[in-house]
C-alpha positions in Angstrom: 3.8 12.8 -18.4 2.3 14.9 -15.0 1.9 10.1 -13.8 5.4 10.2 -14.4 6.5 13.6 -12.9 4.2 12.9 -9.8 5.8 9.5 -9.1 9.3 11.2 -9.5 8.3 14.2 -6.9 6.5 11.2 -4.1 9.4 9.0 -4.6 11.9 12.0 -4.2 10.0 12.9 -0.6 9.7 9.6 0.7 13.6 9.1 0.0 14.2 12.9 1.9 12.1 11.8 4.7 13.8 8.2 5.4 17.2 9.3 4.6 16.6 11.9 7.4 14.9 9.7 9.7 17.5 7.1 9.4 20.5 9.6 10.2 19.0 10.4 13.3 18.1 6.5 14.2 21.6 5.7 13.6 23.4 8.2 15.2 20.8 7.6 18.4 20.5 3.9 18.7 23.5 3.0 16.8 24.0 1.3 12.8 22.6 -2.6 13.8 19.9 -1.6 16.0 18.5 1.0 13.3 18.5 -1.4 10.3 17.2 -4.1 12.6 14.0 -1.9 13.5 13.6 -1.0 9.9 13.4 -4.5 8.5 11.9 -5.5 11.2 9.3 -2.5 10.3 9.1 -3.9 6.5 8.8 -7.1 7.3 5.6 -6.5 9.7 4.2 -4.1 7.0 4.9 -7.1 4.5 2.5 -9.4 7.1 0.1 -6.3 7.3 -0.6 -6.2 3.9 -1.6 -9.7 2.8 -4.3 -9.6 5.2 -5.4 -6.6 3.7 -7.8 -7.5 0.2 -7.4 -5.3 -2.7 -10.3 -3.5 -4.8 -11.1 -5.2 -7.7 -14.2 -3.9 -10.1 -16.5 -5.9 -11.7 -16.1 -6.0 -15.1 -19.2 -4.9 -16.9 -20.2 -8.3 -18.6 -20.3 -10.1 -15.0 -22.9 -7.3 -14.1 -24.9 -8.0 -17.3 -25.0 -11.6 -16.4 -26.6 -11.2 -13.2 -29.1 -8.8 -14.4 -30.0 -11.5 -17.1 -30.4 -13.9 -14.0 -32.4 -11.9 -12.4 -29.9 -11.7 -9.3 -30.1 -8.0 -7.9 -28.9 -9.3 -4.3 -30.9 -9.6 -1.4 -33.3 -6.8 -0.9 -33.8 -5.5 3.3 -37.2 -4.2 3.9 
């Protein structure tokens, strides 16, 4: 439930904050050029993010299986 609740209250903030920020942007660059630099700002995150690897974990039987191999990675001295 406090998952659920948490997501509600970051969800809620990040709507207060680009409903505000887009007022202003429209009413100071004008309705096209606003949307245009916000896609245009999604769309490069978009591109951003693919580059970017996610975390995975090992799952626990792939580390037993390299200890059974005897692979402990390279060791520096």
């Amino acid at each position: 439930m406090l998952g659920l609740l948490q997501g509600f209250a970051a969800g809620l903030m990040l709507s207060i904050s680009f409903f505000d920020l887009a007022h202003n942007a429209i009413n100071s660059i004008g309705f096209l050029k606003g949307n245009l630099w916000f896609f245009g700002g999604v769309v490069f995150f978009g591109i951003i993010a693919n580059f970017i690897p996610e975390p995975t974990l090992a799952s626990s039987s792939d580390v037993k299986s390299k200890k059974k191999n005897g692979d402990q990675g390279e060791r520096t001295q």
